[in-house]
Structures are given as C-alpha cells and as structure tokens.
C-alpha positions as CSV (number, residue, x, y, z in Angstrom):
1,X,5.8,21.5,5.4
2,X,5.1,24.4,7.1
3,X,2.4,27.3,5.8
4,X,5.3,30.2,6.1
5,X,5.8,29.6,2.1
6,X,2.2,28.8,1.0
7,X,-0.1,30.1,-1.3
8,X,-3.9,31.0,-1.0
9,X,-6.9,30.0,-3.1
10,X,-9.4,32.9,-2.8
11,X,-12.8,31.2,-4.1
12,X,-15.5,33.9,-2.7
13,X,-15.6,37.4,-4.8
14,X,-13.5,37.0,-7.8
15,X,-11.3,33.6,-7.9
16,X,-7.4,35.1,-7.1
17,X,-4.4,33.2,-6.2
18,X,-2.3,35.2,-3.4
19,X,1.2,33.8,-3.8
20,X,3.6,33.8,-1.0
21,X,5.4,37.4,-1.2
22,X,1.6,38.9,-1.1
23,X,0.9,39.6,-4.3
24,X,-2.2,38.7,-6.2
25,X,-3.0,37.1,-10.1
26,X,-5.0,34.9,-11.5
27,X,-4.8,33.1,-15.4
28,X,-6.3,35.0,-17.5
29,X,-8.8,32.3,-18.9
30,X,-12.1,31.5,-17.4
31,X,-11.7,27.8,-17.9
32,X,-8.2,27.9,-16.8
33,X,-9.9,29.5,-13.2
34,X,-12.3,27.3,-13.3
35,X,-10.1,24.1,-13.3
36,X,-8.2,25.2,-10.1
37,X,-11.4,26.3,-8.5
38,X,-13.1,22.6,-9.5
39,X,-9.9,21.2,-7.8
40,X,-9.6,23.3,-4.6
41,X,-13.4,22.2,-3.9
42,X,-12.7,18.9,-4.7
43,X,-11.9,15.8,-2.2
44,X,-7.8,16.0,-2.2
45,X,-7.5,18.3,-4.6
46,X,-8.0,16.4,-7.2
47,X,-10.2,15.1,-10.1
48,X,-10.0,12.7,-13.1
49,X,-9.6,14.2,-17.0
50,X,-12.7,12.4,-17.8
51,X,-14.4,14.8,-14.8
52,X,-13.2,17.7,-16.0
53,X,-13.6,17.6,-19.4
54,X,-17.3,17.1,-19.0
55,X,-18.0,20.1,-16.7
56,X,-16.4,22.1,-19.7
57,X,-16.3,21.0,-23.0
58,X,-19.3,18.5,-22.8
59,X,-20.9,19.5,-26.0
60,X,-17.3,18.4,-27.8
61,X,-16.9,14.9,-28.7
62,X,-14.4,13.2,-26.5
63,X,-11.8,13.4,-28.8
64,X,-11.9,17.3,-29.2
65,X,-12.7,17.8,-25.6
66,X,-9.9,16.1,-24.7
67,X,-7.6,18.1,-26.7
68,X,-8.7,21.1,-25.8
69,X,-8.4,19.9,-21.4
70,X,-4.9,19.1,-22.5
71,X,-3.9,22.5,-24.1
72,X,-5.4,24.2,-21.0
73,X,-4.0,22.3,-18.4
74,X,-0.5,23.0,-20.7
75,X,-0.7,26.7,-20.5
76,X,-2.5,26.5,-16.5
77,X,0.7,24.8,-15.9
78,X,3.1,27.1,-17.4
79,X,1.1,30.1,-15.9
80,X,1.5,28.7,-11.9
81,X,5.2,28.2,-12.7
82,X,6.2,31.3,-14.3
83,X,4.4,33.0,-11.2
84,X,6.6,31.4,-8.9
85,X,3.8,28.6,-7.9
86,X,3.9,25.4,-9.6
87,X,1.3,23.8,-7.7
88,X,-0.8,21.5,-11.1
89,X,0.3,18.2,-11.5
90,X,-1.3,15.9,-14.0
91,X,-0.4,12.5,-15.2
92,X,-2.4,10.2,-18.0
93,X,-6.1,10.2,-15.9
94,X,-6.2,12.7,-13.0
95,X,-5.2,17.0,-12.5
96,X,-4.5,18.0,-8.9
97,X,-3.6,20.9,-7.1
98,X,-0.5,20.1,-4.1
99,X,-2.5,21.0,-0.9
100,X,0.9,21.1,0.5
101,X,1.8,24.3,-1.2
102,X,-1.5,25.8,-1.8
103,X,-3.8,26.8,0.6
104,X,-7.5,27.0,0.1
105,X,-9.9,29.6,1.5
106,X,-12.5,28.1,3.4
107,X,-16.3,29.4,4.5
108,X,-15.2,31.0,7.7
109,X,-11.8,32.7,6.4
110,X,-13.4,35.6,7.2
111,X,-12.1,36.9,3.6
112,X,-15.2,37.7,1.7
113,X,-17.1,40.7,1.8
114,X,-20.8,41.0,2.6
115,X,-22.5,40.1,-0.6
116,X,-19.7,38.4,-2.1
117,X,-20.5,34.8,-3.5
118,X,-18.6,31.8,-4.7
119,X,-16.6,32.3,-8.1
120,X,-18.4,35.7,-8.5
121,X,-18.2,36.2,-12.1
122,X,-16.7,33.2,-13.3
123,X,-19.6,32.6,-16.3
124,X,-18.6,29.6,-18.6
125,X,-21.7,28.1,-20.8
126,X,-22.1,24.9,-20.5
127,X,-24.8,23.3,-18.9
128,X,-22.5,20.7,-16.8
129,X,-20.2,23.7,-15.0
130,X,-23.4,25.6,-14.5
131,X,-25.1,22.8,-12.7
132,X,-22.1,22.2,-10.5
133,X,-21.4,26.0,-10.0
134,X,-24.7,26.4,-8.9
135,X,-24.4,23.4,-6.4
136,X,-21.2,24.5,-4.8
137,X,-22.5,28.0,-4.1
138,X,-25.4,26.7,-2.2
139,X,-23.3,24.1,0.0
140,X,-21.0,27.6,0.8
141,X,-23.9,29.9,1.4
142,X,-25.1,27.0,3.7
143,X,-21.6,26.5,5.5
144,X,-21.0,30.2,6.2
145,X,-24.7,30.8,8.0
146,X,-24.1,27.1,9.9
147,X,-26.9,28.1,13.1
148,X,-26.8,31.3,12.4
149,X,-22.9,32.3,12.4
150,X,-19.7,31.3,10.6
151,X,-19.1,27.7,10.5
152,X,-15.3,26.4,11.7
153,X,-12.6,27.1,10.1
154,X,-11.5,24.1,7.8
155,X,-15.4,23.1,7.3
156,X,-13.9,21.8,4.1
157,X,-12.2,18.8,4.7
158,X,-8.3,18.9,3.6
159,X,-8.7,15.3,2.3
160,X,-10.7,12.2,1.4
161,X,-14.0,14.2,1.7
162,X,-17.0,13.2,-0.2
163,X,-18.8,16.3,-1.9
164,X,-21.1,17.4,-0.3
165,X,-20.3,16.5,3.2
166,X,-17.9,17.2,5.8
167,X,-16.6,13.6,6.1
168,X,-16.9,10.6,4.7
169,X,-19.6,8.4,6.7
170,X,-17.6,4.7,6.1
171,X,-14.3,6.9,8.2
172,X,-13.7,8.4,11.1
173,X,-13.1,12.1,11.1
174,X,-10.6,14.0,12.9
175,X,-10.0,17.1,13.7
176,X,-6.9,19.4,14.3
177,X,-6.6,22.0,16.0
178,X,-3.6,23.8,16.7
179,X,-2.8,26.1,19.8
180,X,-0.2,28.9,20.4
181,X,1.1,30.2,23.7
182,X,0.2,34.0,24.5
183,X,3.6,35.3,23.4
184,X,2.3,35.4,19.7
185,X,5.9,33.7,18.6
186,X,6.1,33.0,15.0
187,X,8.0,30.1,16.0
188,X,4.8,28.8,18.1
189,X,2.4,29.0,15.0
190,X,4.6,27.5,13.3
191,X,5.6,24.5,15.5
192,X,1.9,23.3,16.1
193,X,1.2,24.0,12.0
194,X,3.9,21.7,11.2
195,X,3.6,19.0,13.8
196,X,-0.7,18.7,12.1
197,X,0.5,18.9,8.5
198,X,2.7,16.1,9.0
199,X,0.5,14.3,10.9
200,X,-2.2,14.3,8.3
201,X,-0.1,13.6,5.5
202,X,0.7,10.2,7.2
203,X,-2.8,9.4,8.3
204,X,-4.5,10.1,5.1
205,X,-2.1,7.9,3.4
206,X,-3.1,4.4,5.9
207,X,-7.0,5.9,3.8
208,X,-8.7,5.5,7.3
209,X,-9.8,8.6,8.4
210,X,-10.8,12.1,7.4
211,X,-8.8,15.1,8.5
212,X,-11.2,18.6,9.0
213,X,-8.5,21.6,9.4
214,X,-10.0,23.7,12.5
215,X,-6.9,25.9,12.6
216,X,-8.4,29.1,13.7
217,X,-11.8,28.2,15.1
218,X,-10.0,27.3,18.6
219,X,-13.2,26.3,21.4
220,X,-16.2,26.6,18.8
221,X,-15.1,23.6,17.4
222,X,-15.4,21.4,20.8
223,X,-19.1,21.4,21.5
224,X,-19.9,19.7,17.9
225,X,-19.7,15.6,17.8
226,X,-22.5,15.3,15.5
227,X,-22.3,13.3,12.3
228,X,-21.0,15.9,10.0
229,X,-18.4,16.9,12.6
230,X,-15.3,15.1,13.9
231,X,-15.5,12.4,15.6
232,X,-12.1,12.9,17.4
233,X,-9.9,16.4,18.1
234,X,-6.4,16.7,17.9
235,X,-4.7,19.1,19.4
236,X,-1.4,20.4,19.1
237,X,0.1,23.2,21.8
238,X,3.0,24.8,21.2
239,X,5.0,27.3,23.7
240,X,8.6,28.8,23.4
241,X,11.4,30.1,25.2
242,X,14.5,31.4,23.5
243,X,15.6,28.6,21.1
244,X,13.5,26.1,23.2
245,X,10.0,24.7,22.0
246,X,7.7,22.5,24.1
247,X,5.4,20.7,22.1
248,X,2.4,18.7,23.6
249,X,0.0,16.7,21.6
250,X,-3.7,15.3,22.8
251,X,-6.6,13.5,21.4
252,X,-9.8,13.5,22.9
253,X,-13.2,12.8,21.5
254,X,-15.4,15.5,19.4
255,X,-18.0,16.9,21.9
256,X,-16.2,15.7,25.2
257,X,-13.6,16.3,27.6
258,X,-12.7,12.8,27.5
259,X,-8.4,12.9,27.0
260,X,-7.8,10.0,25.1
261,X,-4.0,10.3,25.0
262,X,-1.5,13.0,25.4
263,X,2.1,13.6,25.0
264,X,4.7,16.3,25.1
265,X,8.4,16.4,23.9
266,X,10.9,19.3,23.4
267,X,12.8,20.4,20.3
268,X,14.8,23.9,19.3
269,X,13.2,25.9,17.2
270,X,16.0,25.0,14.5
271,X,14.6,21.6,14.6
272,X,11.7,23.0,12.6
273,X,13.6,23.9,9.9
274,X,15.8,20.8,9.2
275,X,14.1,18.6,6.5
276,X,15.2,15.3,7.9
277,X,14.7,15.7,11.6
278,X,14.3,12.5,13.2
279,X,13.6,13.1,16.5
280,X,10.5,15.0,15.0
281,X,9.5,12.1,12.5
282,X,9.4,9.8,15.3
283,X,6.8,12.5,17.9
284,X,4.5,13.0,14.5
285,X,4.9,8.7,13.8
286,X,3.7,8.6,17.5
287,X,0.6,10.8,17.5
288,X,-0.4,8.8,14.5
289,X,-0.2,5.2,15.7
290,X,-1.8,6.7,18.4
291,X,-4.6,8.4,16.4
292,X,-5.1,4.9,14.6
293,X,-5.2,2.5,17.2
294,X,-8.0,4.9,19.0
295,X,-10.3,4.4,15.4
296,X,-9.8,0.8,15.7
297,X,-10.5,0.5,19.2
298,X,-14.5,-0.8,19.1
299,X,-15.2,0.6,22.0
300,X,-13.7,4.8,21.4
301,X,-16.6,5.3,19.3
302,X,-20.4,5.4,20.2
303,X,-21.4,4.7,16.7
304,X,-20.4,1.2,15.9
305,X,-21.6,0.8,12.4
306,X,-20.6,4.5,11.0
307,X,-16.6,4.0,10.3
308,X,-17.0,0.1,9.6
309,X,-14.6,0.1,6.1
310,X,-11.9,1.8,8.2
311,X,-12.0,-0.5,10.9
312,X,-11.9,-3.6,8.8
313,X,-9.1,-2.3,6.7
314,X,-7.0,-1.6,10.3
315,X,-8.3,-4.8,11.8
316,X,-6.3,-6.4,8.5
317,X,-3.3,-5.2,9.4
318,X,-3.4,-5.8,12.4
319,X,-4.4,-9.7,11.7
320,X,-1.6,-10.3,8.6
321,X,0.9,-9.5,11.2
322,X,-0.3,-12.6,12.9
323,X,1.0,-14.7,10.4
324,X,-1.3,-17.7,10.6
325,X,-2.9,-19.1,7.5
326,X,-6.5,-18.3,8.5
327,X,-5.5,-14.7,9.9
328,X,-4.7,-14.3,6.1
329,X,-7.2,-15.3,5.0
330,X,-9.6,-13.7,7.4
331,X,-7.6,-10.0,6.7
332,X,-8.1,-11.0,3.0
333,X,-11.6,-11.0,3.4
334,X,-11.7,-8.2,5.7
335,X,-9.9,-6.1,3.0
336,X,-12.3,-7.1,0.2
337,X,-15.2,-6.1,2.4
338,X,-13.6,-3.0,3.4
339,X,-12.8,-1.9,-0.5
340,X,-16.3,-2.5,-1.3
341,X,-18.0,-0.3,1.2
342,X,-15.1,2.4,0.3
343,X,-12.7,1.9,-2.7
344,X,-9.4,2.9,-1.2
345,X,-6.0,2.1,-3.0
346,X,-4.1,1.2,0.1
347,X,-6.7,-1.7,0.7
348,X,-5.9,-3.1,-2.7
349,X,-2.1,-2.3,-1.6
350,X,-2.6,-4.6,1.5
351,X,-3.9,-7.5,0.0
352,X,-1.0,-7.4,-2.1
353,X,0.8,-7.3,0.6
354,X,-0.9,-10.7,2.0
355,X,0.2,-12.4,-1.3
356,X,3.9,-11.1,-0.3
357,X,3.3,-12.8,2.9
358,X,1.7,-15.9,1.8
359,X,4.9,-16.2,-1.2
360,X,8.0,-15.2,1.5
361,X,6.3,-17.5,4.2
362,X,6.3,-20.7,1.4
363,X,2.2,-21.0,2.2
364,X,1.6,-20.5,-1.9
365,X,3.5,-21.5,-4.7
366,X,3.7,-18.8,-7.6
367,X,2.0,-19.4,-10.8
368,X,0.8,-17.5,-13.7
369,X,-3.1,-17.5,-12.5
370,X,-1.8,-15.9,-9.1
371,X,0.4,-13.9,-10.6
372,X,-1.8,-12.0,-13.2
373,X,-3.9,-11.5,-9.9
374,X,-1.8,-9.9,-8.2
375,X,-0.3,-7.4,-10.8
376,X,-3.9,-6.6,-11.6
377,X,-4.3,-5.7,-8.0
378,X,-1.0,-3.4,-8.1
379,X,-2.4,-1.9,-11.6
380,X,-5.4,-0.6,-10.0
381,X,-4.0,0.3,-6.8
382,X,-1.8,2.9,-8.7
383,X,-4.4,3.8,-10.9
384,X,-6.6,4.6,-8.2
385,X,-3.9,6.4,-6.2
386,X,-0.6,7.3,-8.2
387,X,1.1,9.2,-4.7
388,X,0.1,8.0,-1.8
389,X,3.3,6.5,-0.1
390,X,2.0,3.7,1.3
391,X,0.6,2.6,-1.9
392,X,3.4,2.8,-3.8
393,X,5.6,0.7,-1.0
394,X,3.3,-2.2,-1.0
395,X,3.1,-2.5,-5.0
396,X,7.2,-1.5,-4.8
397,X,7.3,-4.5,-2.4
398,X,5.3,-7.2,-4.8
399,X,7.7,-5.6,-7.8
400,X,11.3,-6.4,-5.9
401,X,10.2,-9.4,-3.9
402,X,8.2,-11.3,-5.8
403,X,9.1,-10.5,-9.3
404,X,12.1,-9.3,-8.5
405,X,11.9,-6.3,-11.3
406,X,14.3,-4.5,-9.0
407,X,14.2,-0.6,-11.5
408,X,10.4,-0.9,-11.5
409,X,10.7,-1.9,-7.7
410,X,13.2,1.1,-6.9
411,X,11.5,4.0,-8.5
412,X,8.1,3.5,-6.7
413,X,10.3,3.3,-4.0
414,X,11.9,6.1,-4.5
415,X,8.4,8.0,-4.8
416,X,7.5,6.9,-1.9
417,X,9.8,8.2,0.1
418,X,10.0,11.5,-1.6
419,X,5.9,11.7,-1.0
420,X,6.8,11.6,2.5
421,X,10.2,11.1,3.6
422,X,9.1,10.5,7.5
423,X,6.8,7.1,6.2
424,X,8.2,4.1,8.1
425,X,7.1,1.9,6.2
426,X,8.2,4.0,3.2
427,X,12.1,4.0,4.2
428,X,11.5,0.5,5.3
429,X,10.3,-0.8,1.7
430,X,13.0,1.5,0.2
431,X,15.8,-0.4,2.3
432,X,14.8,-3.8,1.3
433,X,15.1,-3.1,-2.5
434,X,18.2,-1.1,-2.5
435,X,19.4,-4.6,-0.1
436,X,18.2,-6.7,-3.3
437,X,19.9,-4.8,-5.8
438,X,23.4,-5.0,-3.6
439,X,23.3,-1.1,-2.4
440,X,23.8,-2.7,1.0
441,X,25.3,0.6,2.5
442,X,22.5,2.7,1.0
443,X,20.1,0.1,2.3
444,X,20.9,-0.2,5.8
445,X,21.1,3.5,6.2
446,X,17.4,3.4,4.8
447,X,16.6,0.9,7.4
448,X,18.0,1.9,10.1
449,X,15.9,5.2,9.5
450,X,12.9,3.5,9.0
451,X,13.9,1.7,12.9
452,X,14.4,5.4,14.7
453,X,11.4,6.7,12.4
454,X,9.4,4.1,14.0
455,X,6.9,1.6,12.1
456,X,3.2,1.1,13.0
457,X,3.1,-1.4,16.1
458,X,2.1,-4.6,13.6
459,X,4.6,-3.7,11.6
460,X,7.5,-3.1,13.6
461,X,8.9,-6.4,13.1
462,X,9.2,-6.0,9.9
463,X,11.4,-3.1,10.3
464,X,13.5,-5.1,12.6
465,X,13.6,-7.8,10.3
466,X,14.8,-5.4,7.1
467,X,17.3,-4.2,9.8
468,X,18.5,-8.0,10.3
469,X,18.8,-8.7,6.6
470,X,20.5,-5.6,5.7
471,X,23.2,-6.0,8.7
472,X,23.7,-10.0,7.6
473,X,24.2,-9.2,4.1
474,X,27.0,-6.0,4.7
475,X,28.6,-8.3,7.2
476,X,27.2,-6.9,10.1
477,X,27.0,-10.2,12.2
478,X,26.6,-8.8,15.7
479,X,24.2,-6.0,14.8
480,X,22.4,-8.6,12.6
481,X,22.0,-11.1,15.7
482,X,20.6,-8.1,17.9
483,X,18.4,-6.8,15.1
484,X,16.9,-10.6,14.6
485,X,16.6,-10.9,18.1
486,X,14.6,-7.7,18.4
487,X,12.4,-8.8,15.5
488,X,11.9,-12.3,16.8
489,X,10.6,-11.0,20.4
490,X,7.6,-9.6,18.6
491,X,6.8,-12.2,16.0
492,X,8.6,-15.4,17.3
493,X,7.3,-17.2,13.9
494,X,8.5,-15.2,10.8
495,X,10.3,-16.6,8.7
496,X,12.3,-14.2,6.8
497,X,14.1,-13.7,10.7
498,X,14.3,-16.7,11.1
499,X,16.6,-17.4,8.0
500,X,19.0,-14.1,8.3
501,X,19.2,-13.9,12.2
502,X,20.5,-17.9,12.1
503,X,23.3,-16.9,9.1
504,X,24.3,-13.6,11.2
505,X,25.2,-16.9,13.8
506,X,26.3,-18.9,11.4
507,X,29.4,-16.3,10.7
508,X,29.4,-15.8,14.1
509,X,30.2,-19.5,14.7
510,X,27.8,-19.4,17.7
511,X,26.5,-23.1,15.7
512,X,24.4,-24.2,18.5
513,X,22.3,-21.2,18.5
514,X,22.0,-21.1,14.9
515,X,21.1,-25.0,14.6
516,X,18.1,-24.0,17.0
517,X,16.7,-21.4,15.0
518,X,17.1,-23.6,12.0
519,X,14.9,-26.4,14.1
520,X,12.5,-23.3,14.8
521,X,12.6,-23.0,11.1
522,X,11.6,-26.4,9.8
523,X,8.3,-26.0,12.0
524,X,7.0,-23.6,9.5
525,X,8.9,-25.2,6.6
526,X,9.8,-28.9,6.3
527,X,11.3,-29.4,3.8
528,X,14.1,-26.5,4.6
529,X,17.7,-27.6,3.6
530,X,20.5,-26.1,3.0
531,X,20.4,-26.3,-0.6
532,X,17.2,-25.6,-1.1
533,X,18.3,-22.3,-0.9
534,X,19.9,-22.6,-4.4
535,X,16.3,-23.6,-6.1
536,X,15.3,-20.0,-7.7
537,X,11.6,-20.1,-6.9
538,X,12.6,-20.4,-3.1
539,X,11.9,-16.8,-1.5
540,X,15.4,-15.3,-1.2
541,X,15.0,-12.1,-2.8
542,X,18.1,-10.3,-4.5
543,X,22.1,-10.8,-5.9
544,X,22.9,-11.9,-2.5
545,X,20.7,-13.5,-0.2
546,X,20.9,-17.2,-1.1
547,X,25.2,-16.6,-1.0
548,X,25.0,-15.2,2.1
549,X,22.5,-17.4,4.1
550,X,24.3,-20.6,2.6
551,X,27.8,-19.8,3.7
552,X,26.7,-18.8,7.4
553,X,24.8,-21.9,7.7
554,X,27.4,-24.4,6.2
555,X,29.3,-24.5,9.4
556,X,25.7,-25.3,11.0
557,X,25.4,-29.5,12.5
558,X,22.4,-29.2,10.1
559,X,24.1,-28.2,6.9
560,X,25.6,-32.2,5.8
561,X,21.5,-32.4,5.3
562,X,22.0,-29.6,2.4
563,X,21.6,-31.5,-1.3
C-alpha cells in the first residue's frame, strides 16, 4: 500500500489527474471534474448520491437529477479505467474516490503557481456548487497563508475530517510523520510510507481518531498542539543497509517532547514488497494498539472533555471483554452515548457485538423483538459504512453466529478481509465462519493468522479462543488444549473456551481435567448437560460443534447427567 504506484489529484490551477507513469488527463466534462474534486475535498473521500446530486443538478427534480448523477458517474467510471486508474466506486447511496490509490494535492504541495486558485476554471451554474466552490477556495486560500507561510503538509485530513476543520473535535487527531535516513534510498521512503499507510488504514477503521498526513513538513509540524492540530505525532524512521531495513516507530504528544512509546524492528527490504508479510502486519498491529490505548488513557491528554465519543467507544471495548452482566450493560450505554455525540458505524457494530456476547454467554434468550433489533443495528451499521473492516466482521459475526446465515455471514467476511487483509479481528471473524460452515482447514489457517497478526489486547482471547475451536473441531486435541489454555489465562470466565478446551480433553481422555472445566462451566451456566447441547437454540454455532463437543465429553464422570 505503498505510494510508488499512486496517482495525484491536482486541485489548484486547472483540476488534472497525474497518473502513475507521469502523464496528465482529466475527463472531459465539467461535472464529471467536479465530482472527483467534491470527493478529494471531502472527509474519506467520499459523499452520499443525495449530496452530490444537489450541488449539481439541484434545479432537476429528484427523479431526473438522479438519472442524470447516474450516467455521469457511468462514463466518470469508464474514463478512470480506460486511463489505467480505476479509482470511483459507487454502490446504491454513496461515490468515493480509493485514497489508497489516489493521492490528493494538499495546500502546501508546493504545486501551484502564484496566482493560481482552487478549481481555476471549473464554472458549473448552479447556485449549490457555486456556494460550495466558493467556500472551499477560501478554507485553501486560508490554509496556504496559515501565520503567514505554507501550512503542513497533509493540512487536509486523510480521513474522518469534518469540513471545514482539521479534525474532528469529539476524536483525537494524530499525526504521521514519516523520516528517511540521509542516504536518500528509495527503499527508505518507502519503508516509513508504508509502515503509516497501514497504520492508518487500521486505526481509522476502530472510528476513534483522525489521521492528518504530515509527510513532508518534517519539524514545522512539532511546535503546533493547538486544537486544529494533532493531538499526538507519530513518527516512523526508516534507515537501510544493503537488503537490511531498520524501522523504528514513536509516538509522542503534539507540541512536546514527551516519547510516549517507541519501538524498532528489522525487516529486508523484500519484506516490503510481499503482500502477506506477517512479521510486518504484526509491528503495524503493534503501533496501533499502542496508538489506541494512549487515546484512552485519561490522563495522555490535557483536554479531558474534547475526544469524549472516542473514549467512550474504547472504554466499551475494553469493558465487554469483562464479560459481567453490568459491564455489558454499562459498554452498551457507553456505545449509545458515544454514537450520539459522533455517529460512527463501528459503534453500532459493537453493540452488536454485545448482543453476540449476551446470546453465546446464555445471559439472553433470542426472540423476534431482539432480533429485529439487532438486524436493524447491522442494517445501519452498513449503511453508514459499507467498507470499513471492522464493520463488516461484527455484522459478519451476528449473521454466522446468531442467525447462522452462513453465505451472507461469509461474504462480509470475505470483504473484510480483502479491505485489509492485516485486521485481526478481520481474519479472526473470517476463521470462525469458514469453522461453521465445515472449511475447518481453511479456518484454522485463518485463525492461526489472525493469532501471529495479533488482536487488540481485549480481544485477544477471542483469538485464542477461535484458535481452540478450530483445532477441536479438525481434531487438533493437543493444540486445542494449549490454545484453550492460552485463552483461559486472560479471561478465566468465557464460555465459549470453556466448552471446546474441555472436549479437546475429552478426546484426550485427560477426564479429570475436563470434568473440572465442566464444574467451571456450570458456574456461569446451570443448567449445562450434556444434552443440552442437542437443543438447537443452545449457542453452538455451525455443522459441527454440538457433534464434536458431545462426543469428547461423553467419556466425562459428568456425561451420565446428559438427557
């Protein structure tokens, strides 16, 4: 996910696309222009149909002016194709731009030419694109003379920025900054570009923070703090030597030398180019749990009230994983709060996830009421974020485990992981499904990915536990045993480990041990018997859990108690 193959948006002067080889074009329609420009200067890239059609066709009727968005985004599409840049993506409600393959010029590219404004020339009539044109060129007229110079590089947030502003006041902002030896090796730039790219693409997918690209303003960027700045700086160093790259991360707050945290590793530079490096998933998974626990910390900001929707969301997590009836309950609320201050799909994503929980631990029986609820919550979550990996897991999660619509369950999965392929918790997710549809082999690779990958510290037990499940099932006894035990030492109560670590020792015929995880069991479940395991609302997900569980338990002393 390097930039070595990107495009460029050129938005001051003329509007241009440079594609990667160099050369220059643009589609030959004004409005056509003027879509990708509205989504370049847009939070993520990307706006709603509704949005666009009214900025240009809003003296059509909505029937017309949606026809006519529809044939231009057809041809836009065909255009950025044909030129070897297929970067527009639309579905039913929204048009983006992939910020992964594009790049967008910023105030302080240094591109322009003295005179040159915003869209120069770009002259559509109606009232709505005028009034919006004329806004965006004075926000860039004021971020290029920012105290009297150029402001930093990136002053446009990559993601999640509200217009208008540099971050979005209910998160935290952070910056990155990457760093490149002396040398001037490709292989540096590239290293540090990559490890930040990957990075943010994780973060901004948990929808608690901001991320404001400074690549290229190097020390201006340190003495700001303020609140339209960062509030923390990430830096990413890279140095080579022959094949060999050193790679150091740190995080320290905006305006201070205050090192929060820092870390380096080494890789080859081959390593950079091999898509499914895991040794390099798990250093970018590190700076971000990292870079997370700092936001939630209360006490690594001085402005307690500014960021308070992304700390409630990340105090949630952290307070499902606790398992207890009123720490539900509490990270319910918590999430609820959190989505009304900032509507963010993963909120609506996690409190799915708590009715997951609440179903797989037996602390709710299903019904229709709860579970129009929570397919309500999984509508909207999409609809408010159709590809953010996390997302998608939690509602692919809901569709396998609870409804067990295993296809439906799959392909969201399946997106997922192809949003980012180096999401724990996306090859986690993934894993369990393809376990419930019998793809145990498939599965267990999955997991075991999702293990080395490394899951968010709350989390990580669940990986464990997939890991467990997945070995049990294949006939993996011994590695099920140690993947249980793993998963057990950092939440002794859940359930779910409980059930597959004691079968793994069922098969095992290590019967004492198994009886006492059953006992462990029955604290958090009473009424647990052997054949309650046949009853089809009981929470075995899949074509062969229940089998499975039943036959390594039957050897268990507690098994003549099954019906």
């Amino acid at each position: 996910m390097g930039r070595l193959d990107s495009g460029m948006m050129r938005l001051s002067g003329p509007f241009r696309v440079v594609l990667p080889g160099g050369a220059t074009t643009a589609p030959p329609g004004k409005r056509a222009k003027a879509i990708l420009a509205m989504l370049a200067l847009s939070p993520d890239g990307v706006r709603s149909r509704a949005w666009l059609q009214d900025k240009l066709w809003s003296d059509r009727d909505g029937e017309h002016g949606a026809a006519s968005l529809r044939q231009e985004i057809s041809a836009l599409r065909r255009f950025m194709r044909e030129a070897g840049l297929d970067i527009v993506l639309a579905d039913r409600d929204t048009v983006r731009i992939d910020l992964d393959a594009v790049r967008v010029e910023t105030p302080s590219d240094g591109a322009a030419a003295p005179g040159q404004e915003l869209l120069e020339g770009l002259d559509i009539r109606d009232e709505e694109f005028e009034d919006w044109l004329r806004e965006e060129r004075r926000r860039w007229r004021a971020r290029t003379t920012d105290g009297g110079g150029p402001a930093p590089d990136g002053w446009r947030a990559t993601a999640r920025a509200l217009p208008g502003a540099s971050s979005n006041p209910s998160r935290p902002a952070l910056g990155i900054i990457a760093e490149y030896g002396a040398s001037g090796d490709a292989a540096e730039e590239t290293a540090a570009d990559l490890i930040l790219d990957l990075a943010a693409r994780t973060l901004l997918s948990f929808d608690a923070v901001d991320i404001l690209d400074y690549r290229g303003a190097r020390g201006a960027v340190a003495a700001r703090g303020d609140a339209e700045g960062p509030d923390w700086l990430l830096r990413v160093a890279a140095s080579a030597r022959g094949d060999a790259l050193r790679i150091s991360a740190s995080l320290c707050a905006a305006g201070a030398s205050r090192v929060a945290w820092t870390h380096t590793e080494g890789f080859t530079v081959a390593a950079l180019y091999e898509t499914d490096n895991i040794a390099l998933g798990a250093f970018v998974n590190r700076i971000v749990y990292i870079v997370l626990d700092q936001i939630m910390n209360p006490r690594s900001l001085g402005d307690e009230d500014r960021h308070h929707a992304a700390r409630l969301a990340l105090g949630a997590i952290y307070q499902i994983f606790r398992l207890g009836d009123a720490d539900l309950d509490a990270a319910d609320r918590m999430l609820t709060h959190a989505y009304e201050v900032d509507p963010r799909s993963t909120y609506l994503g996690w409190r799915v996830f708590i009715n997951i929980t609440r179903v797989g631990e037996r602390r709710t029986m299903r019904d229709p009421a709860s579970d129009a609820r929570m397919r309500d919550m999984m509508g909207r979550a999409l609809d408010a974020d159709p590809y953010n990996p996390l997302t998608l897991s939690l509602c692919a999660l809901s569709h396998g485990f609870v409804f067990r619509e295993y296809d439906c369950a799959l392909d969201l999965a399946d997106r997922a992981v192809a949003a980012n392929p180096l999401h724990a918790i996306a090859c986690d997710i993934r894993a369990l499904t393809l376990g419930y549809m019998g793809e145990l082999e498939l599965g267990y690779r999955d997991a075991m990915r999702a293990r080395a990958l490394g899951g968010p510290p709350p989390y990580q037990h669940c990986i464990d536990t997939t890991c467990c499940i997945l070995a049990t099932l294949s006939g993996r006894f011994a590695e099920g045993v140690r993947h249980g035990e793993r998963a057990m030492a950092r939440q002794p109560s859940y359930s779910p480990t409980l059930r597959y670590t004691a079968a793994s020792l069922g098969h095992l015929s290590r019967t004492a041990e198994a009886g006492a995880l059953l006992k462990r069991l029955r604290k958090f479940e009473p009424d647990f018997t052997i054949g309650l395991l046949r009853d089809n609302d009981y929470p075995v997900a899949g074509v062969l859990g229940a089998a499975v569980i039943e036959k390594g338990l039957a050897s268990v002393a507690l098994a003549h108690e099954a019906g």
